[in-house]
Biopython code that builds the backbone (N, CA, C, O; Angstrom):
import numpy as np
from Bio.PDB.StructureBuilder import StructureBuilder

atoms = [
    (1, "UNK", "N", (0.816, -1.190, 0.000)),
    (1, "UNK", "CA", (0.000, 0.000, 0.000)),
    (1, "UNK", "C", (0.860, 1.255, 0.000)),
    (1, "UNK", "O", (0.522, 2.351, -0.445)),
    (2, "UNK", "N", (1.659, 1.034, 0.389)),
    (2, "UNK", "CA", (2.851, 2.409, 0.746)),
    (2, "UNK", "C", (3.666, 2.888, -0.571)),
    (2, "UNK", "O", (4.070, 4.028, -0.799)),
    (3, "UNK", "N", (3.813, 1.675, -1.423)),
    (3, "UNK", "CA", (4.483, 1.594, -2.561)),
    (3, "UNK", "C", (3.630, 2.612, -3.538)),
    (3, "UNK", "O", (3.972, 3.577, -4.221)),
    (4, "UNK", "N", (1.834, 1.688, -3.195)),
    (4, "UNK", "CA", (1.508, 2.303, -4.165)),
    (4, "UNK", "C", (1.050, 4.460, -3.787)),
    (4, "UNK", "O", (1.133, 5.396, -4.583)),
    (5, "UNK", "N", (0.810, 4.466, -2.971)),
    (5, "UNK", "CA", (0.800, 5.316, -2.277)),
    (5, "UNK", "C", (1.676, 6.819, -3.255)),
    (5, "UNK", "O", (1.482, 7.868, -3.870)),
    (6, "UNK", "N", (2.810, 5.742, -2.700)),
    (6, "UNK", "CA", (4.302, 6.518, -3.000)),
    (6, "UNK", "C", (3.885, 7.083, -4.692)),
    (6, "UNK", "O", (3.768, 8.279, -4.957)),
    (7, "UNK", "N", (3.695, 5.929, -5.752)),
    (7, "UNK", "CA", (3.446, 6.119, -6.882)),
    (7, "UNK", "C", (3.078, 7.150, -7.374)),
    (7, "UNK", "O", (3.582, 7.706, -8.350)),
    (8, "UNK", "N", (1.747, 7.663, -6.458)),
    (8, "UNK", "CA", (0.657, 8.651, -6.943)),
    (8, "UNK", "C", (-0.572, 7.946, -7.020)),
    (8, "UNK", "O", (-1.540, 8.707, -7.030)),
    (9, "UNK", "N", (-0.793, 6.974, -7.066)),
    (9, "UNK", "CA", (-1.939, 5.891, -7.308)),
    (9, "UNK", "C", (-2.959, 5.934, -5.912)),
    (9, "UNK", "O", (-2.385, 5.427, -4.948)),
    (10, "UNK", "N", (-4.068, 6.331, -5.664)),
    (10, "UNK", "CA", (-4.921, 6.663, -4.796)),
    (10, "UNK", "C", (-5.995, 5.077, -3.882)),
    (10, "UNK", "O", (-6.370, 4.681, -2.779)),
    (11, "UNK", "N", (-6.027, 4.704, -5.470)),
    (11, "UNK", "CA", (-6.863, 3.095, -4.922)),
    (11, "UNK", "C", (-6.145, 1.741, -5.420)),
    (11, "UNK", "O", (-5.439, 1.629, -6.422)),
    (12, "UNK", "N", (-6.447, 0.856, -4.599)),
    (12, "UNK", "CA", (-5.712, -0.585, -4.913)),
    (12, "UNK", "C", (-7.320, -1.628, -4.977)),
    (12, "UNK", "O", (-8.471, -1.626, -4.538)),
    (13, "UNK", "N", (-6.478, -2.357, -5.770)),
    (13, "UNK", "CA", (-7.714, -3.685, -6.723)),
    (13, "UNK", "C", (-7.291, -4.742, -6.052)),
    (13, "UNK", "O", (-6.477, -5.432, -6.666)),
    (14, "UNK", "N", (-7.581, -5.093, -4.984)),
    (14, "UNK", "CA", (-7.494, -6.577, -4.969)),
    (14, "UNK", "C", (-7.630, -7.760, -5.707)),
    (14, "UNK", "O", (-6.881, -8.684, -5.391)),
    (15, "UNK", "N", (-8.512, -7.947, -6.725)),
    (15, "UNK", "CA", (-8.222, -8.122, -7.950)),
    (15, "UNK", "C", (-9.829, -9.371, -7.136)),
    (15, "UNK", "O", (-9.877, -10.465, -7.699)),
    (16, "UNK", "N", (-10.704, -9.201, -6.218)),
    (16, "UNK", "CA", (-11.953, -9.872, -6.184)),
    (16, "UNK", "C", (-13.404, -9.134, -6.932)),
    (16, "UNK", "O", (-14.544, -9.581, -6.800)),
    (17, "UNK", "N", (-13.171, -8.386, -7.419)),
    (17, "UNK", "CA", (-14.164, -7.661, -8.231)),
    (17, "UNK", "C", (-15.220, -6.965, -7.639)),
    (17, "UNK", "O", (-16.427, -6.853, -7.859)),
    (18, "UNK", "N", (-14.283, -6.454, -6.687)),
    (18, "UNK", "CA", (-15.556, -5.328, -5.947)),
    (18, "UNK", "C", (-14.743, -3.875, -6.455)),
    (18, "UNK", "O", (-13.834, -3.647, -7.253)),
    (19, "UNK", "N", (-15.528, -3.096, -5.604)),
    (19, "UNK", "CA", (-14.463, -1.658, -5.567)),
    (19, "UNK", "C", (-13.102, -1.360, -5.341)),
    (19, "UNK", "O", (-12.756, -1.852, -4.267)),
    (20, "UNK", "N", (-12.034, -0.658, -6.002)),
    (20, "UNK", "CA", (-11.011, -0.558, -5.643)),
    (20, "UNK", "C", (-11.129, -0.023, -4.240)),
    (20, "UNK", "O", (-12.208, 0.481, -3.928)),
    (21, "UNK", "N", (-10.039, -0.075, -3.249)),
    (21, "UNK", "CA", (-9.460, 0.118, -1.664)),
    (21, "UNK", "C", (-8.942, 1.915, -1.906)),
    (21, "UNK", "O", (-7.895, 2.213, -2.480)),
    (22, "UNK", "N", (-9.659, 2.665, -1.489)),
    (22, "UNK", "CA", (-9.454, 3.545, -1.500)),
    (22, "UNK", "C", (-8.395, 3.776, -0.525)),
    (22, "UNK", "O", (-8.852, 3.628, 0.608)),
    (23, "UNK", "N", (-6.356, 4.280, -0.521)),
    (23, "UNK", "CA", (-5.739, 4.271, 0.096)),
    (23, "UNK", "C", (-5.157, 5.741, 0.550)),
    (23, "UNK", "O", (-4.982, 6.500, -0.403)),
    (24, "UNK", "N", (-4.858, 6.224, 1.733)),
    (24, "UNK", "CA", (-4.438, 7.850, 2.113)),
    (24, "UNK", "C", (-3.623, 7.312, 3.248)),
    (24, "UNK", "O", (-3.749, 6.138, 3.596)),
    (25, "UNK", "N", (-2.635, 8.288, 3.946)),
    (25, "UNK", "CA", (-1.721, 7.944, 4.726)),
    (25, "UNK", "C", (-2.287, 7.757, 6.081)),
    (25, "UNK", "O", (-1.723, 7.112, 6.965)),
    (26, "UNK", "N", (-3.559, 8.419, 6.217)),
    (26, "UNK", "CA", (-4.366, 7.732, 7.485)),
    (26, "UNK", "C", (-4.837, 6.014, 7.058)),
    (26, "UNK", "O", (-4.550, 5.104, 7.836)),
    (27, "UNK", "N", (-5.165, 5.893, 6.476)),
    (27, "UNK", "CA", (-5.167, 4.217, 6.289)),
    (27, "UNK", "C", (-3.772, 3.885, 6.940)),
    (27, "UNK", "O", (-3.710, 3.393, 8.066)),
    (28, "UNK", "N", (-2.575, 4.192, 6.136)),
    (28, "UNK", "CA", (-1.603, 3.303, 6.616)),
    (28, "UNK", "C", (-1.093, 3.733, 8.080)),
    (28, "UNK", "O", (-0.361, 2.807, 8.429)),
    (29, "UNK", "N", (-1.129, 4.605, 9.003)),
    (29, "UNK", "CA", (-1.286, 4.966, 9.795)),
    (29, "UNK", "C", (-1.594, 3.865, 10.510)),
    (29, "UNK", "O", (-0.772, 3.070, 10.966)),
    (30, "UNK", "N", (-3.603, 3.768, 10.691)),
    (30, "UNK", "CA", (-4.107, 2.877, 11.247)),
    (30, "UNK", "C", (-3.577, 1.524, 10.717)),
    (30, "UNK", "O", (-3.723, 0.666, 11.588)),
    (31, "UNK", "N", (-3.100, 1.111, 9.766)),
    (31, "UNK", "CA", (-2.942, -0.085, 9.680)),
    (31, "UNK", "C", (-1.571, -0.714, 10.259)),
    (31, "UNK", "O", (-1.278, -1.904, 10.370)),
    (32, "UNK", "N", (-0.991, 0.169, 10.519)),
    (32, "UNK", "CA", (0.406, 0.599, 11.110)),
    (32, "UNK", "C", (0.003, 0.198, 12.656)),
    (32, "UNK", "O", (0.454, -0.728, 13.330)),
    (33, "UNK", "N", (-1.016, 1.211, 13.019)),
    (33, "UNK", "CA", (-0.840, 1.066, 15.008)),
    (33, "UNK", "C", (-1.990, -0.351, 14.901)),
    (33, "UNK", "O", (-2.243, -0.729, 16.045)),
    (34, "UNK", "N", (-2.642, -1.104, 13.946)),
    (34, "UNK", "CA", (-3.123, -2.013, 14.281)),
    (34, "UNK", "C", (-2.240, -3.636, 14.244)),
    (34, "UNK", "O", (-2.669, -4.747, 14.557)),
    (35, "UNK", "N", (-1.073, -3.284, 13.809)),
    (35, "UNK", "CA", (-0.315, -4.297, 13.239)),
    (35, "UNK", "C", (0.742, -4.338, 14.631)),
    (35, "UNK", "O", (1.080, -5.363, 15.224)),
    (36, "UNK", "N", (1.163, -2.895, 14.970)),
    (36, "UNK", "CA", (1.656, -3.143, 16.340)),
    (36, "UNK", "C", (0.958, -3.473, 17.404)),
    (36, "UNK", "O", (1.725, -4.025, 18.194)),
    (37, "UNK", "N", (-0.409, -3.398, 17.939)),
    (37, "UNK", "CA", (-1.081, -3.795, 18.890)),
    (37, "UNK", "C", (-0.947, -5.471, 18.170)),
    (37, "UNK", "O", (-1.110, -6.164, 19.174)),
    (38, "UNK", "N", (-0.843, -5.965, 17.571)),
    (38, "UNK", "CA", (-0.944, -7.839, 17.355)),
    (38, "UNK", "C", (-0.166, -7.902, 17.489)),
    (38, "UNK", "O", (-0.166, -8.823, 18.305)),
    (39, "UNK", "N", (1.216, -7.531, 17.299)),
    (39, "UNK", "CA", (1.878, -8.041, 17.925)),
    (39, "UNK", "C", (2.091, -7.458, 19.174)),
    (39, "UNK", "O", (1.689, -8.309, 19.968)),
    (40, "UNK", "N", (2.458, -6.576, 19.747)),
    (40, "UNK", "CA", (2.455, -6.319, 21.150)),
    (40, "UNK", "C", (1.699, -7.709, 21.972)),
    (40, "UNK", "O", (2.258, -8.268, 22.916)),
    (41, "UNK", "N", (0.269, -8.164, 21.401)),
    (41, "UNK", "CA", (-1.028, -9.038, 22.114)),
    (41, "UNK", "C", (0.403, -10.268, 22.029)),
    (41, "UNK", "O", (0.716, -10.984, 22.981)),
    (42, "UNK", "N", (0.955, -10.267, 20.962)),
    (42, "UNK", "CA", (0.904, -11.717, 20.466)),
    (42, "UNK", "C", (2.199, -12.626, 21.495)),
    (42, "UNK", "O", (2.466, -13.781, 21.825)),
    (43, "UNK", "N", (2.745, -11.153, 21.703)),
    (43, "UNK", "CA", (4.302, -11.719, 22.939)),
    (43, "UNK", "C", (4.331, -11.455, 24.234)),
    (43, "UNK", "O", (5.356, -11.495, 24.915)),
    (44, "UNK", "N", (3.052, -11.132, 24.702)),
    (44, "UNK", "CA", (2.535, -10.374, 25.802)),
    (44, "UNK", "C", (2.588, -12.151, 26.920)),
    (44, "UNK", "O", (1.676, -12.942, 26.680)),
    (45, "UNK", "N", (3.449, -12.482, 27.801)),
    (45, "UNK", "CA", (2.762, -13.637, 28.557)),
    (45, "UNK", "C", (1.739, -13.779, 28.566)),
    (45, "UNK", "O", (1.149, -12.705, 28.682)),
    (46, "UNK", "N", (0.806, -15.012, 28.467)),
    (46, "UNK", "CA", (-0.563, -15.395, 29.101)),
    (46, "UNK", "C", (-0.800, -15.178, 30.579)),
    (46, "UNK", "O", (0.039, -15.651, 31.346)),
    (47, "UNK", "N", (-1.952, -14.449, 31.134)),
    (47, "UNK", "CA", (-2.216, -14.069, 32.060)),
    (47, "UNK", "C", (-3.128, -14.645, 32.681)),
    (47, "UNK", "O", (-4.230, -14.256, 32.295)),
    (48, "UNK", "N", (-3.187, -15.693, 33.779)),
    (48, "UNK", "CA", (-4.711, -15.950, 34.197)),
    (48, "UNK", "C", (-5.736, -15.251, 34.918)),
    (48, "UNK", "O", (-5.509, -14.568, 35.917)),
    (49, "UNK", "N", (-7.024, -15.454, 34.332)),
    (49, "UNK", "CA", (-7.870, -14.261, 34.863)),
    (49, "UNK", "C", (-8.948, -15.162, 34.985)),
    (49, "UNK", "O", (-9.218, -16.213, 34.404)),
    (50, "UNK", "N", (-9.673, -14.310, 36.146)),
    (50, "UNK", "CA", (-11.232, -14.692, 36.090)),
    (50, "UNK", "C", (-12.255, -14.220, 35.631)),
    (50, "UNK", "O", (-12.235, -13.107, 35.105)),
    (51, "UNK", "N", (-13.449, -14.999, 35.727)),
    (51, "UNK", "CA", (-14.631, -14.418, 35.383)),
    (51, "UNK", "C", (-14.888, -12.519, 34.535)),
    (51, "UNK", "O", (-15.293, -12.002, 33.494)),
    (52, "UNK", "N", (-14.416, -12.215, 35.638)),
    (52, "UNK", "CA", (-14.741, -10.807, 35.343)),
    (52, "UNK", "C", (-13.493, -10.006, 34.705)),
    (52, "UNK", "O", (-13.531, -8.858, 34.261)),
    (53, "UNK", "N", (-12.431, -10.825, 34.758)),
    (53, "UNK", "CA", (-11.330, -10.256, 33.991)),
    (53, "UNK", "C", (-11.522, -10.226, 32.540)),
    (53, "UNK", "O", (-11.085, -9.479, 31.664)),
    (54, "UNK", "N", (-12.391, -11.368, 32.525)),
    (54, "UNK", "CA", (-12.381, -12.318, 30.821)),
    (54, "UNK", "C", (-13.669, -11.316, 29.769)),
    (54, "UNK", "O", (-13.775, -11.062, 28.570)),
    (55, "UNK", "N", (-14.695, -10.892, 31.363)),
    (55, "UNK", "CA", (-15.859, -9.779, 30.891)),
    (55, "UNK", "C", (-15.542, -8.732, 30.401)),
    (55, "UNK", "O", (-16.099, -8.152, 29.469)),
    (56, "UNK", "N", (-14.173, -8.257, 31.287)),
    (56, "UNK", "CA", (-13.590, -7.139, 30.809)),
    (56, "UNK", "C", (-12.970, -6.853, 29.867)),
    (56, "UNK", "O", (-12.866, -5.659, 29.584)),
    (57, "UNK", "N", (-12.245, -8.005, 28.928)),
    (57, "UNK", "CA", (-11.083, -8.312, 28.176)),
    (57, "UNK", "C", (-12.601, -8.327, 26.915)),
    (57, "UNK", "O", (-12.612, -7.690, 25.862)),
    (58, "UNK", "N", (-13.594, -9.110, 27.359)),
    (58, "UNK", "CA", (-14.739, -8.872, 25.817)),
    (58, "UNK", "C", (-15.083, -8.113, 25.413)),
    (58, "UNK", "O", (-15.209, -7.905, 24.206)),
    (59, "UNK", "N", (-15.474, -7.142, 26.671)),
    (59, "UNK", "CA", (-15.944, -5.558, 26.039)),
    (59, "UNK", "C", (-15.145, -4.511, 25.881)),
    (59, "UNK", "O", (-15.564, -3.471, 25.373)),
    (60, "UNK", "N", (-13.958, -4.652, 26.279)),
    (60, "UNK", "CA", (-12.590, -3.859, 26.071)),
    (60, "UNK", "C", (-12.684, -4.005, 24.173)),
    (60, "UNK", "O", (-12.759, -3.096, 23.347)),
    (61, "UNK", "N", (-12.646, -5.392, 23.978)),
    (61, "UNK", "CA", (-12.615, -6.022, 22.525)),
    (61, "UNK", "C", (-13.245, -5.293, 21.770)),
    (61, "UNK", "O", (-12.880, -4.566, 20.847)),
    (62, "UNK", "N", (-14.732, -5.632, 22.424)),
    (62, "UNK", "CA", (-15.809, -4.906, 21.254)),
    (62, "UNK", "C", (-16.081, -3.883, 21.520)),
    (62, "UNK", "O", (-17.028, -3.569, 20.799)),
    (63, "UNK", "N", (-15.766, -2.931, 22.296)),
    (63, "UNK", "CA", (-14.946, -1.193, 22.360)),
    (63, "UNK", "C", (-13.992, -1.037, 21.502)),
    (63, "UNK", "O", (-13.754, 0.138, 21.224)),
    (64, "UNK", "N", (-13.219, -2.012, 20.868)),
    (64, "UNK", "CA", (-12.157, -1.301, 20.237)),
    (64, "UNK", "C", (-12.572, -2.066, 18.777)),
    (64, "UNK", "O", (-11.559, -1.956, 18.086)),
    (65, "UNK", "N", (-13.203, -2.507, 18.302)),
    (65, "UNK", "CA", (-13.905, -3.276, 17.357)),
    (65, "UNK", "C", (-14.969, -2.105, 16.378)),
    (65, "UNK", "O", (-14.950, -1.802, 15.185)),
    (66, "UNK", "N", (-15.886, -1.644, 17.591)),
    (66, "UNK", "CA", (-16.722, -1.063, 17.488)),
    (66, "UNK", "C", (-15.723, 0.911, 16.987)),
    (66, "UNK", "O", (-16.060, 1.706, 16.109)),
    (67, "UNK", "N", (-15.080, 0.969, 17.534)),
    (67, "UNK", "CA", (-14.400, 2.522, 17.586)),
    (67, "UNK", "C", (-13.934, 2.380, 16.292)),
    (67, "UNK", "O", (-14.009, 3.384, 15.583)),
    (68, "UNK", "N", (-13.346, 1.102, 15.691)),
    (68, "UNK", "CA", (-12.611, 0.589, 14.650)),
    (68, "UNK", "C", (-13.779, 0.913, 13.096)),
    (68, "UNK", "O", (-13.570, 1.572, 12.078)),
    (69, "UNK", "N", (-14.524, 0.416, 13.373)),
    (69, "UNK", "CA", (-15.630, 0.530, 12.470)),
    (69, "UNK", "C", (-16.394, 2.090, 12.541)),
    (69, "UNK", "O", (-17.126, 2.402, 11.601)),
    (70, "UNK", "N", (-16.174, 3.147, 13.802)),
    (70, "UNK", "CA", (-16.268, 4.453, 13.613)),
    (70, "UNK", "C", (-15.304, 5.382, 12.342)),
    (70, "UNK", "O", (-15.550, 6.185, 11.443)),
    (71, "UNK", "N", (-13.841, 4.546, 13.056)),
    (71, "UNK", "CA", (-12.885, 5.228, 12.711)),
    (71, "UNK", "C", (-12.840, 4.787, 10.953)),
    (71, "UNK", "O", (-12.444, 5.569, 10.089)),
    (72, "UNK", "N", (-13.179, 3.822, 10.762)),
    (72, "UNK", "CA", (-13.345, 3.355, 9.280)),
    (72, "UNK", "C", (-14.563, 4.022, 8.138)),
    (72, "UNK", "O", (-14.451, 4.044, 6.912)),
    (73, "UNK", "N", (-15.457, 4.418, 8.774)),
    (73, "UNK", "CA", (-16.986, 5.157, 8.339)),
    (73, "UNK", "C", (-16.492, 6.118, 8.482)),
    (73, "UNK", "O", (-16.330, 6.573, 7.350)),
    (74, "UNK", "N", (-15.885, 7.186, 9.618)),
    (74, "UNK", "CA", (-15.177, 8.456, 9.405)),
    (74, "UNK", "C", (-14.445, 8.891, 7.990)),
    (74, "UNK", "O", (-14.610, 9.676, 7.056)),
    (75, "UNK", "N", (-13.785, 8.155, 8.313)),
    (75, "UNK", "CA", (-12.863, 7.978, 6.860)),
    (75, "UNK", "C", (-12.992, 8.216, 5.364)),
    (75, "UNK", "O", (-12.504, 8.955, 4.510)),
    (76, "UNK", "N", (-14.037, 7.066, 5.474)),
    (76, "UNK", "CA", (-14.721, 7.165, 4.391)),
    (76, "UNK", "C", (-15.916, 8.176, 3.636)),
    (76, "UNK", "O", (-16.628, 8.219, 2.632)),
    (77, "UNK", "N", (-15.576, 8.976, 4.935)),
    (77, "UNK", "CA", (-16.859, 9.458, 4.710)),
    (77, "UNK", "C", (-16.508, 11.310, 4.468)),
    (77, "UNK", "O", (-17.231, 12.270, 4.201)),
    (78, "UNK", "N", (-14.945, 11.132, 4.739)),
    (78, "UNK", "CA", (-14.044, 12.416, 4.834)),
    (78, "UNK", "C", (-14.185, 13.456, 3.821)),
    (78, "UNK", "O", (-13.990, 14.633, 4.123)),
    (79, "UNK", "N", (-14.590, 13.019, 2.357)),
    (79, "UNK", "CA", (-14.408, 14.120, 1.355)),
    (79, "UNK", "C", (-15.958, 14.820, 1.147)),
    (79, "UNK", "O", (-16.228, 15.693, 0.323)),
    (80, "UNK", "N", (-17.093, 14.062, 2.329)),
    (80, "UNK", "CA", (-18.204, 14.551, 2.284)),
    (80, "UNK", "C", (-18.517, 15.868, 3.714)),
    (80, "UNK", "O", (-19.403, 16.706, 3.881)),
    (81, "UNK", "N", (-17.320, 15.483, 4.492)),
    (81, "UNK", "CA", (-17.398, 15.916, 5.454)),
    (81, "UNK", "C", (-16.970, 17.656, 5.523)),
    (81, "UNK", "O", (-17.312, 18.613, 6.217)),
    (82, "UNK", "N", (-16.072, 17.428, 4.432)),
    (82, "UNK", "CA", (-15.001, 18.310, 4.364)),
    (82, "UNK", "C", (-15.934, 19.816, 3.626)),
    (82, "UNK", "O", (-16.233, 19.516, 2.471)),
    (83, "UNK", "N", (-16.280, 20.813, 3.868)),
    (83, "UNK", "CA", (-16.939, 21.815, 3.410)),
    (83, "UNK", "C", (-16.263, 22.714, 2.682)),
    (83, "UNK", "O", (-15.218, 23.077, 3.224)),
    (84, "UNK", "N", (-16.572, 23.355, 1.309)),
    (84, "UNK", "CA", (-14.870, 24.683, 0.878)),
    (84, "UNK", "C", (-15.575, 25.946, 1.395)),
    (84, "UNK", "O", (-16.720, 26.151, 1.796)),
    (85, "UNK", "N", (-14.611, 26.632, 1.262)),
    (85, "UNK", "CA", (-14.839, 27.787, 2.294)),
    (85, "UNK", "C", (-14.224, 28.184, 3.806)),
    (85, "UNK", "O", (-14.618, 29.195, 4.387)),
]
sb = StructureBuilder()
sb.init_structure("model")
sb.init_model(0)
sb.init_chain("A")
sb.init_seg("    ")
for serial, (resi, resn, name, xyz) in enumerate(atoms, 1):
    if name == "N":
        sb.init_residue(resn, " ", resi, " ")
    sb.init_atom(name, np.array(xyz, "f"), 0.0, 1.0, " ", f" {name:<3s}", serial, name[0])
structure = sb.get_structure()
């Protein structure tokens, strides 16, 4: 994405026949701090927890799941947002 980025080239084709991936340096950004949080998760010791640790660890999840899918509709939604003037 960075490559193409670099190019001048705005969208990428995955080549499944939907819409091209509309790409800007906030994409790679986020795709950037989402790639370090997996791994950060991924070397992190296993921790044992209970009940309510595990409640906390789900909705922590789908808090950041959910913000994820804000931050993605934001986005997309940027050149409508944007007013001239």
């Amino acid at each position: 994405m960075g490559q193409v980025l670099r190019s001048g080239r705005r969208a990428v084709d995955c080549g499944c026949g939907g819409v091209p991936q509309l790409i800007s340096p906030a994409l790679l950004a986020r795709n950037a701090i989402l790639a370090v949080l997996a791994v950060a998760l991924a070397v992190l010791p296993p921790v044992p927890m209970g009940p309510a640790g595990a409640a906390v660890s789900v909705l922590g999840g789908l808090t950041l799941w959910a913000l994820l899918g804000l931050g993605e509709a934001i986005h997309a939604n940027t050149r409508h947002l944007r007013r001239p003037g």
